[in-house]
C-alpha positions as CSV (number, residue, x, y, z in Angstrom):
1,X,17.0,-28.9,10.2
2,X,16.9,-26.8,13.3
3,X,20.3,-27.9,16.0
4,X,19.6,-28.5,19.3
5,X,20.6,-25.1,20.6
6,X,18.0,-23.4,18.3
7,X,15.1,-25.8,19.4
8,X,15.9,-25.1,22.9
9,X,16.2,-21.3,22.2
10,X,12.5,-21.5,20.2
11,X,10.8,-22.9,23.4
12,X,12.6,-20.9,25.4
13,X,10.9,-17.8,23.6
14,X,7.6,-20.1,23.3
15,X,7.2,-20.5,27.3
16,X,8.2,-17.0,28.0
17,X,5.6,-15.5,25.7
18,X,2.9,-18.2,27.3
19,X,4.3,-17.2,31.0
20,X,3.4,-13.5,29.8
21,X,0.0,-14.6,28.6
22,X,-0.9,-16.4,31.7
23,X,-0.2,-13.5,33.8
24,X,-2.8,-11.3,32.4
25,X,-6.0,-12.4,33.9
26,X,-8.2,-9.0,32.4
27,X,-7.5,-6.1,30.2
28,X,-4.0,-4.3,30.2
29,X,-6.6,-1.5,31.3
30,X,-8.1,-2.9,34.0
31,X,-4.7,-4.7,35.9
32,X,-4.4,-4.5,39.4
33,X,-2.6,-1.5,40.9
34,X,-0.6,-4.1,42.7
35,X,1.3,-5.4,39.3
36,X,4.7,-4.7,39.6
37,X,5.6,-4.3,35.9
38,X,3.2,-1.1,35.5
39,X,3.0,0.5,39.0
40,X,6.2,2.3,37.8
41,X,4.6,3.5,34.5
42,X,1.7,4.7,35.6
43,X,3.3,6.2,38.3
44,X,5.5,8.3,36.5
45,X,2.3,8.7,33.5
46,X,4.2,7.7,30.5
47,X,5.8,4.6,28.6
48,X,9.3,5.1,27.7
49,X,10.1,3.0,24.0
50,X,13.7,2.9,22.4
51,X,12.2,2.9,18.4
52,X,14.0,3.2,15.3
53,X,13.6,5.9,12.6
54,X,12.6,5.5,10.0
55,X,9.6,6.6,7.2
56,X,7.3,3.3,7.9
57,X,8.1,3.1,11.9
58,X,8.5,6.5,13.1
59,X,9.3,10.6,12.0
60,X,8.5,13.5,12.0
61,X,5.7,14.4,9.8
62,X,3.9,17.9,8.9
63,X,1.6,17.1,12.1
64,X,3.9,16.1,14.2
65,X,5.4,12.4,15.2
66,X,3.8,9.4,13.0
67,X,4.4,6.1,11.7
68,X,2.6,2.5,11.6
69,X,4.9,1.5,14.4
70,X,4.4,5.3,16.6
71,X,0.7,5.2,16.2
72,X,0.2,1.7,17.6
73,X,2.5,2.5,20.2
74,X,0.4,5.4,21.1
75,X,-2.4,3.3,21.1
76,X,-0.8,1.1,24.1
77,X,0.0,4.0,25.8
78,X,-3.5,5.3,26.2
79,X,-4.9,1.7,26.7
80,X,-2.6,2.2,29.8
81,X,-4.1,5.5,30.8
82,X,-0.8,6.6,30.0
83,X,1.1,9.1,27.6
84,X,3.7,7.7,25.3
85,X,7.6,8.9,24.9
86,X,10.0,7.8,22.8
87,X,13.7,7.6,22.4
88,X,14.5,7.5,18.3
89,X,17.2,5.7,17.0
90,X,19.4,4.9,13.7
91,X,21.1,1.7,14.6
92,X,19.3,-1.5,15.6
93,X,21.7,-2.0,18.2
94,X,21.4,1.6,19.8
95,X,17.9,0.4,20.6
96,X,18.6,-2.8,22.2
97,X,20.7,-1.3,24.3
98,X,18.4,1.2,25.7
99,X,16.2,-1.6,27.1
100,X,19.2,-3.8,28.1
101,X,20.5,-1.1,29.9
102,X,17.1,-0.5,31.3
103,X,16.5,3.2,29.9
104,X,13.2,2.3,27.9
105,X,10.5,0.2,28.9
106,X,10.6,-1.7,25.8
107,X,11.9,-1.5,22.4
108,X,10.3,-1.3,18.8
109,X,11.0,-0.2,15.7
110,X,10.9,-2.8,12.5
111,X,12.7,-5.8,15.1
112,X,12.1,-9.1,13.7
113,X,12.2,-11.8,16.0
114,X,15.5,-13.3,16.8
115,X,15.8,-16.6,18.3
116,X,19.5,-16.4,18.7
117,X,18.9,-13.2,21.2
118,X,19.1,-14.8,25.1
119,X,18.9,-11.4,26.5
120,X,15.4,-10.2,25.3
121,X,11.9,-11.7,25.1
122,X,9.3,-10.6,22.4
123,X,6.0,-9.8,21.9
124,X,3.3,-11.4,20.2
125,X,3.5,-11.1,16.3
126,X,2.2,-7.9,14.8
127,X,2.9,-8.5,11.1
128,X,5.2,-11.1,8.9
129,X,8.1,-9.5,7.2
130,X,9.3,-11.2,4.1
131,X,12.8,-10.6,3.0
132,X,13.1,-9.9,-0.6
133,X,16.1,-9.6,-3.6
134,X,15.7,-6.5,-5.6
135,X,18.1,-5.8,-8.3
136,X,18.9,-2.8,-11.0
137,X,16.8,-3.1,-13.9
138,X,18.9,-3.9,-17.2
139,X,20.7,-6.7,-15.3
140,X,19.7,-10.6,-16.2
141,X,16.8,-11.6,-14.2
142,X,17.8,-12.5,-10.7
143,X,15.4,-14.9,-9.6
144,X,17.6,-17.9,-7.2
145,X,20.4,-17.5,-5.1
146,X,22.6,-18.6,-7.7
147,X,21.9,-15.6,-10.0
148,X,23.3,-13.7,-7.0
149,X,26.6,-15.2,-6.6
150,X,28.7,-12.8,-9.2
151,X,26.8,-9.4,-7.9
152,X,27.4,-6.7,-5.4
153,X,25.0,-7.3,-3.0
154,X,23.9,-4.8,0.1
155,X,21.7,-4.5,3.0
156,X,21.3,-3.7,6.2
157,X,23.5,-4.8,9.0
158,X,21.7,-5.9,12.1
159,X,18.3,-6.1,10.2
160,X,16.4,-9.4,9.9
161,X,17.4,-9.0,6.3
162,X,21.1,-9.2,6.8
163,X,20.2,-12.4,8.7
164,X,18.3,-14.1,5.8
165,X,21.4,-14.1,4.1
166,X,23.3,-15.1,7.1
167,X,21.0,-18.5,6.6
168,X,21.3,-18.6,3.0
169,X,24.9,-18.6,3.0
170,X,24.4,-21.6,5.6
171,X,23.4,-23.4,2.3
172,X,25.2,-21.7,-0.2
173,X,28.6,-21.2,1.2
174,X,30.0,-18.7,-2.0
175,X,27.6,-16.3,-1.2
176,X,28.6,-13.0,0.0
177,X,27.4,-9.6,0.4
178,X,28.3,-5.8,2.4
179,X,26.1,-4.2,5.0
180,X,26.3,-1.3,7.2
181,X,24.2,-0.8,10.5
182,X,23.4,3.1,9.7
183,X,21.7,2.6,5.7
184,X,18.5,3.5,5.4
185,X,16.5,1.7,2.7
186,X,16.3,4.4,0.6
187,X,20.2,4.8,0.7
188,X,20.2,1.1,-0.2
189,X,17.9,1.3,-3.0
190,X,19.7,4.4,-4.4
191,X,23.2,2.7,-4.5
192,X,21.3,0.1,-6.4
193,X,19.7,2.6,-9.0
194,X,23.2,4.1,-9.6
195,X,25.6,1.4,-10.3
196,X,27.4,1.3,-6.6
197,X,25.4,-2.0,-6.0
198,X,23.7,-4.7,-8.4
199,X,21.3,-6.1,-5.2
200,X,20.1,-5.2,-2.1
201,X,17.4,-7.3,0.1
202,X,15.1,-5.6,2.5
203,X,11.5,-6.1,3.3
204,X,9.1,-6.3,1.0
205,X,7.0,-3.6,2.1
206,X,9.9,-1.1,2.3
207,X,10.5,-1.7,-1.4
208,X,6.4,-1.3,-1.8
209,X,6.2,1.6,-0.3
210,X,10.1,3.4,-2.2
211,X,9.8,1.6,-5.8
212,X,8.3,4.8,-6.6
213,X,10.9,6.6,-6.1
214,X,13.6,4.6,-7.7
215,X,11.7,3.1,-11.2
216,X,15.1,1.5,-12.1
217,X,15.2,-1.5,-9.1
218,X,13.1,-5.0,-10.0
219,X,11.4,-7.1,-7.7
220,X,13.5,-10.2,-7.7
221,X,12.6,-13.2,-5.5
222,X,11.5,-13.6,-1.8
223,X,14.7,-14.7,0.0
224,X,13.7,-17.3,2.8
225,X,10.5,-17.1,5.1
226,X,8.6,-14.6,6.3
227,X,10.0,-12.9,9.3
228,X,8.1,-11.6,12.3
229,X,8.0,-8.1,13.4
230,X,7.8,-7.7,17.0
231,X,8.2,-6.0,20.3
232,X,11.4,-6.4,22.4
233,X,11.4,-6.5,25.8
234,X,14.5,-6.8,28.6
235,X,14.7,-10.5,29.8
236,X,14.9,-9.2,33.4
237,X,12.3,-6.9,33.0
238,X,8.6,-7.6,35.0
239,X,6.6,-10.0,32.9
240,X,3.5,-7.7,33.3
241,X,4.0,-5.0,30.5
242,X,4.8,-7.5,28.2
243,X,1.5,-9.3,28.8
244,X,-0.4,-6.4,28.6
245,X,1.3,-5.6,25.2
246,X,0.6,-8.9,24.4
247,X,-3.5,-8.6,25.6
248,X,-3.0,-5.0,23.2
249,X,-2.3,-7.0,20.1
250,X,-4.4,-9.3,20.7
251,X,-7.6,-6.7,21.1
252,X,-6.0,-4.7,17.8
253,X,-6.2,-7.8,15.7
254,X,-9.5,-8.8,17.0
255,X,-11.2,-5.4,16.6
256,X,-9.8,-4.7,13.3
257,X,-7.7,-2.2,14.4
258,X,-4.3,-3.5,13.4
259,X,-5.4,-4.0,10.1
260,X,-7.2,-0.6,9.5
261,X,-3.3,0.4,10.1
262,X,-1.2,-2.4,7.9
263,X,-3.6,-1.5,5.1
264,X,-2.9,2.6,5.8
265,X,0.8,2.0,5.8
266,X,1.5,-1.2,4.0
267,X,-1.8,-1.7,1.9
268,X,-0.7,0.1,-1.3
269,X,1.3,-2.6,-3.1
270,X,-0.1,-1.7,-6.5
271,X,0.0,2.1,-6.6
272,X,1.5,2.2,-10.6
273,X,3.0,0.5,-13.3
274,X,6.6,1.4,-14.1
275,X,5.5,4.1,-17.5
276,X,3.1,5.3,-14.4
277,X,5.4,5.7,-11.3
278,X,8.0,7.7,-14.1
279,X,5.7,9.8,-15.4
280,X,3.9,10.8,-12.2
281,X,7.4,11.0,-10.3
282,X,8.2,13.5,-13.0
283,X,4.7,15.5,-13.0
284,X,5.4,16.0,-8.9
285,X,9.1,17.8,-9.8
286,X,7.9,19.8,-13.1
287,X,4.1,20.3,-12.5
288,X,3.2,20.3,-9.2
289,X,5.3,22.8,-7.1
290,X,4.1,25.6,-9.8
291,X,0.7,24.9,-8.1
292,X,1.3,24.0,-4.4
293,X,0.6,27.7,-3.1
294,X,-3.1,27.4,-4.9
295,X,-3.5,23.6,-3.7
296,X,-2.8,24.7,-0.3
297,X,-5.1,28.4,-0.3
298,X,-7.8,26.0,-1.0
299,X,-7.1,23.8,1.5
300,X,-7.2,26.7,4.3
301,X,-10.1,27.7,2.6
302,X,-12.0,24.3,2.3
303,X,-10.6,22.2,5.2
304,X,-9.0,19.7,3.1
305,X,-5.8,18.2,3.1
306,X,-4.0,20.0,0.2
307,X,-2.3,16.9,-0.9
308,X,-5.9,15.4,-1.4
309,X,-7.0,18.2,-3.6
310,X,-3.5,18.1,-5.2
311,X,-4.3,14.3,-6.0
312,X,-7.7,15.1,-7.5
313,X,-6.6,17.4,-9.6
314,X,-3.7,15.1,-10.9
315,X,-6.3,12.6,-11.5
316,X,-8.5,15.1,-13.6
317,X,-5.8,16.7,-15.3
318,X,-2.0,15.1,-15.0
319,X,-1.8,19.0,-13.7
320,X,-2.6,20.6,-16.8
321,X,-4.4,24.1,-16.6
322,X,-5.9,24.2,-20.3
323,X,-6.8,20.3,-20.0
324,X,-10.4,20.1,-22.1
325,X,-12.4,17.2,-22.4
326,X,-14.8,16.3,-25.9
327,X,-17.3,17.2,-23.5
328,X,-16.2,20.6,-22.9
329,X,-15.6,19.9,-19.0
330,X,-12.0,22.3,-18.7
331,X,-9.4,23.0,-16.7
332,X,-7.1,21.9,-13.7
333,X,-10.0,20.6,-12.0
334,X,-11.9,19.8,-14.8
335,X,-15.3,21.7,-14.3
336,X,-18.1,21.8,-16.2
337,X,-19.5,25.0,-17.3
338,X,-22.7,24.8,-14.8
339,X,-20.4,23.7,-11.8
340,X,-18.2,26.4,-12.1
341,X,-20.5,28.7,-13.1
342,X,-22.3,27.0,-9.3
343,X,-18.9,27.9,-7.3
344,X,-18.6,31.3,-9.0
345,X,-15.4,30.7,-11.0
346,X,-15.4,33.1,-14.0
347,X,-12.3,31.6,-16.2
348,X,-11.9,27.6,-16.0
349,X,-8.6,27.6,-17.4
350,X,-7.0,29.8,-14.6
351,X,-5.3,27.1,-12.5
352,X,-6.0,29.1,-9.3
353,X,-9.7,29.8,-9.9
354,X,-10.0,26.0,-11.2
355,X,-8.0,24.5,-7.8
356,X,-10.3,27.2,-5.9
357,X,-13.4,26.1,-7.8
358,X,-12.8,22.6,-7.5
359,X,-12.1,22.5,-3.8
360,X,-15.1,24.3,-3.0
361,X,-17.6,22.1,-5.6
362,X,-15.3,18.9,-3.6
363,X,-17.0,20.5,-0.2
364,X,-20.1,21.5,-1.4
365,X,-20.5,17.6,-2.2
366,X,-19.0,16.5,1.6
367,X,-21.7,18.8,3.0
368,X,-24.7,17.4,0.9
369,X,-23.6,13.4,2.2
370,X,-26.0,11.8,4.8
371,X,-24.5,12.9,8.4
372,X,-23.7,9.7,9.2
373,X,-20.8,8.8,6.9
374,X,-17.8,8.7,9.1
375,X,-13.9,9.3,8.0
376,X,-12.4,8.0,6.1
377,X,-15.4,6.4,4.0
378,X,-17.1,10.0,3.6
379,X,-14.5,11.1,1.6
380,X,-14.2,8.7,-0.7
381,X,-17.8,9.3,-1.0
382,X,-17.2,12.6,-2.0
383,X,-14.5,11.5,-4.3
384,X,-16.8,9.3,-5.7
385,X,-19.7,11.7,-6.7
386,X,-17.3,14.4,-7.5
387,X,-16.3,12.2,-10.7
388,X,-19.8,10.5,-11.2
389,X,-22.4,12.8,-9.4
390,X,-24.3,12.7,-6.7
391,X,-27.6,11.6,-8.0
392,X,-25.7,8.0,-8.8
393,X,-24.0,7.9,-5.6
394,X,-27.1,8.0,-3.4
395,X,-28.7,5.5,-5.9
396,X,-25.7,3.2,-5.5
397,X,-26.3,3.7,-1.5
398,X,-29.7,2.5,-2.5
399,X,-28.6,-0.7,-3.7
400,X,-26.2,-1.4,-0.6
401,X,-29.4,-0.8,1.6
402,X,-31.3,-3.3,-0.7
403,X,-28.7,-5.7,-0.5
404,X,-28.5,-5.5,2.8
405,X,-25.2,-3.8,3.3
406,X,-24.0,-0.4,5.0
407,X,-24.8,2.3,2.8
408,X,-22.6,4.2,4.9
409,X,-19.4,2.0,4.3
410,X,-17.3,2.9,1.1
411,X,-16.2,-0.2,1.1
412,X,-20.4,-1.6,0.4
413,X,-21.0,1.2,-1.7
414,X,-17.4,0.6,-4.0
415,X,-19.4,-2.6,-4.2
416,X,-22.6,-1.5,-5.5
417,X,-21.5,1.3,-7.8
418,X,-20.1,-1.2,-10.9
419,X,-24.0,-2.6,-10.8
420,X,-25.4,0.8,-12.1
421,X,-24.2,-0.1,-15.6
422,X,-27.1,-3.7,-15.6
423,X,-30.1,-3.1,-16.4
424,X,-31.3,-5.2,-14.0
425,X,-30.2,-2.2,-11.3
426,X,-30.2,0.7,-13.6
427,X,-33.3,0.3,-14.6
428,X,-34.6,0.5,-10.4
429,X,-32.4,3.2,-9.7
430,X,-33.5,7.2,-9.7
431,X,-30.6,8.6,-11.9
432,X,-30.9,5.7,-14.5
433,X,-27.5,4.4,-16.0
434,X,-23.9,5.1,-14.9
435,X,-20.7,3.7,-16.1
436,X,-20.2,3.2,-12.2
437,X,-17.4,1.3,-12.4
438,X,-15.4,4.3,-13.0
439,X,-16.2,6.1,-10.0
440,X,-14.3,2.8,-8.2
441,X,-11.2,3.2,-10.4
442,X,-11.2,7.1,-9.9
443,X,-11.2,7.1,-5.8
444,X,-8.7,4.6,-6.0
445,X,-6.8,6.4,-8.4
446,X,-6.6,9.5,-6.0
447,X,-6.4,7.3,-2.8
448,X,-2.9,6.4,-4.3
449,X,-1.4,9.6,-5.5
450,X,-2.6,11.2,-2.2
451,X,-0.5,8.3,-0.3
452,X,2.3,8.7,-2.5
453,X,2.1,12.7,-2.1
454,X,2.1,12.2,1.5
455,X,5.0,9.5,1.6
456,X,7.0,12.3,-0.6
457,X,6.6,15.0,1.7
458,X,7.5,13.0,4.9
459,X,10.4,11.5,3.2
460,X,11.7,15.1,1.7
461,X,15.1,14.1,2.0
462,X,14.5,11.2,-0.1
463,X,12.5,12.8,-2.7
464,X,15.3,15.5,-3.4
465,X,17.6,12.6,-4.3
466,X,15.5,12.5,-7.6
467,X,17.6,14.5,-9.3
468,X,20.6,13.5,-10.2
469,X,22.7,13.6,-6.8
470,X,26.1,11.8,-6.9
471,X,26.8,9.5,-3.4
472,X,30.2,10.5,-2.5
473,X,32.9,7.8,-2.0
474,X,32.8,8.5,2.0
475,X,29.0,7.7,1.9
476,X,29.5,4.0,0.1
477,X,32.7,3.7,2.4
478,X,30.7,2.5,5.4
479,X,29.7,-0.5,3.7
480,X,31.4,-3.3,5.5
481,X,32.3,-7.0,3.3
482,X,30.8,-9.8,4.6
483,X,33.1,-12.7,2.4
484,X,31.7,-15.8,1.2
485,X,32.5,-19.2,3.8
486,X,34.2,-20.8,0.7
């Protein structure tokens, strides 16, 4: 049960947050010039954050700053008629102090809500964080807190995963653990696949979105409940920006906005098996870089993202220039003799003319889709027909219009597709038969190696500690013990 303190601490954040709320009598937008909390924002024409780095909340990507956490923040800034700056971070504590000490307007950057904090208030929720055990494969399963109790556990200190275990340890007084402030989950997860640690617990999205990258860690068990990851905002600070951020979240959620986002960054919790995630892993340090020049000459030439065409063609071909099907399509790309022949490419098994050929058939398709299709939808479309055709697409976009759906919505037309192997819609349809099903599997197929090519490349650092890099002792040393209360 909850003590007294902590009760009064929950409603304490409870009225605060409905305080904020009632404050906001229209949109953030559309607040009087009079309201003391944004005058000084809009004056000056940007909102200052304190955020942590960090690959799922904010860095530096091929295009410039990104990140689930930087895009909604950018979001809030233009809903303010504002631009946005940040102030990045490492340690969770660095950030709190910027809005403490009143040199950001707020603070974000993976926080979890903290009811033992007295000198910050939070935002409304804007996803549930669930800790979780993960352990090096080989070890006995590790699925109850007991099963923990003779292994080297880490995490990270500060984190709302450092403070499951803090309540855990409430219950089960032997348990104990090390932590340092400045791991990042990757380091954790790495001192985990080499022997330095048997455990770590993080979020469960972070090891989503890095189990890729480190085949040897298991899922273990969800440690406690679900954490919420907020915004932070100074206890003295004007009530006003946090109501609007509040009034923000609440329009995000309700427009489908927030969710469009989770799914972008968090949405991928199946991406491979563990055979899959090794092999592929391996095929992106053996196969691909031979081919990156060619992936991205076609991408200047085509307008694609050459991680999208350097998906596709791991999907036709696992990368292999003399791949041939018993149908006779060859090649990187995999091109039949009258589409290549169509794009002008004389020799099928040249992986340049093939990447070429297939980029160009890939846009070829784009152009021929009704005008209408929007991003991201139409290129799943073209994914889509580039694998079944596009006589079979448009008659799957037949069905959704039949059906009533938006023939314009991969998500209706993802739908539809499977039906064109019944007769009872086959038979109606233009082109006939299609084992449409496939067409599903092979978008989402590519969907995932593109958002795993794309986590790779923002995460470089991380993806060079494939190989076989050693941690030296001074990089385990900052690990500090956290003993057991027995």
């Amino acid at each position: 049960m909850l003590d007294l303190a902590m009760h009064l601490r929950l409603l304490r954040l409870a009225l605060t947050t409905l305080l904020a709320a009632a404050t906001l009598a229209c949109p953030a937008e559309l607040l009087p010039r009079g309201s003391s909390g944004l005058d000084p924002i809009r004056h000056r024409d940007f909102l200052q954050v304190a955020i942590r780095n960090g690959p799922l909340t904010y860095y530096e990507g091929a295009q410039g700053p990104t990140g689930f956490e930087y895009e909604l923040l950018h979001r809030f800034a233009r809903s303010l008629g504002v631009s946005l700056s940040v102030t990045s971070h490492t340690a969770i504590a660095d950030v709190y102090d910027d809005i403490t000490t009143r040199n950001a307007d707020f603070a974000a950057g993976a926080l979890s809500l903290d009811a033992d904090r007295t000198d910050v208030r939070y935002s409304q929720p804007l996803l549930e964080l669930q800790p979780l055990v993960v352990y090096r494969r080989g070890l006995s399963p590790v699925r109850t807190l007991d099963d923990l109790l003779d292994l080297r556990i880490g995490t990270v200190a500060g984190s709302g995963s450092a403070e499951a275990l803090a309540r855990q340890q409430q219950t089960v007084p032997a348990l104990g653990w090390r932590e340092a402030e400045n791991l990042s989950v990757a380091d954790l997860l790495e001192m985990v696949e080499r022997d330095d640690l048997d455990a770590a617990v993080l979020y469960s999205h972070q090891f989503t979105l890095n189990r890729l990258f480190f085949p040897n860690v298991e899922r273990g068990f969800a440690l406690g409940r679900p954490q919420t990851l907020v915004w932070a905002f100074a206890d003295d600070a004007p009530l006003t920006l946090q109501a609007a951020a509040n009034a923000f979240i609440r329009r995000q959620r309700q427009n489908g906005g927030l969710d469009t986002l989770i799914g972008r960054y968090f949405g991928h919790d199946a991406y491979l098996e563990y055979v899959g995630a090794r092999l592929f892993i391996r095929h992106v340090g053996q196969r691909l870089p031979a081919f990156v020049p060619d992936f991205k000459a076609a991408a200047r030439d085509t307008g694609f993202d050459w991680r999208l065409l350097a998906a596709l063609g791991y999907q036709e071909s696992h990368w292999e220039p003399d791949a041939t099907s018993p149908t006779g399509v060859r090649g990187l790309m995999m091109l039949t003799h009258p589409t290549a022949r169509e794009v002008g490419i004389d020799d099928r098994l040249d992986p340049a003319q093939s990447i070429d050929g297939g980029a160009r058939y890939l846009r070829h398709i784009e152009s021929r889709l009704d005008e209408a299709i929007q991003e991201p939808d139409r290129t799943f479309m073209a994914l889509a027909a580039y694998n079944v055709g596009l006589g079979h697409l448009f008659d799957a976009r037949a069905i959704v219009r039949q059906r009533g759906g938006n023939p314009d919505r991969w998500a209706d037309v993802r739908e539809a597709l499977p039906l064109l192997a019944q007769r009872e819609w086959y038979s109606q349809a233009r082109h006939g038969y299609a084992r449409g099903g496939e067409p599903v599997i092979y978008v989402r197929n590519v969907r995932r190696y593109y958002e795993i090519l794309k986590y790779v490349q923002r995460s470089q650092q991380q993806f060079d500690r494939l190989g076989e890099r050693v941690l030296e002792a001074d990089e385990i040393a900052p690990l500090d013990v956290v003993a057991p209360l027995l």
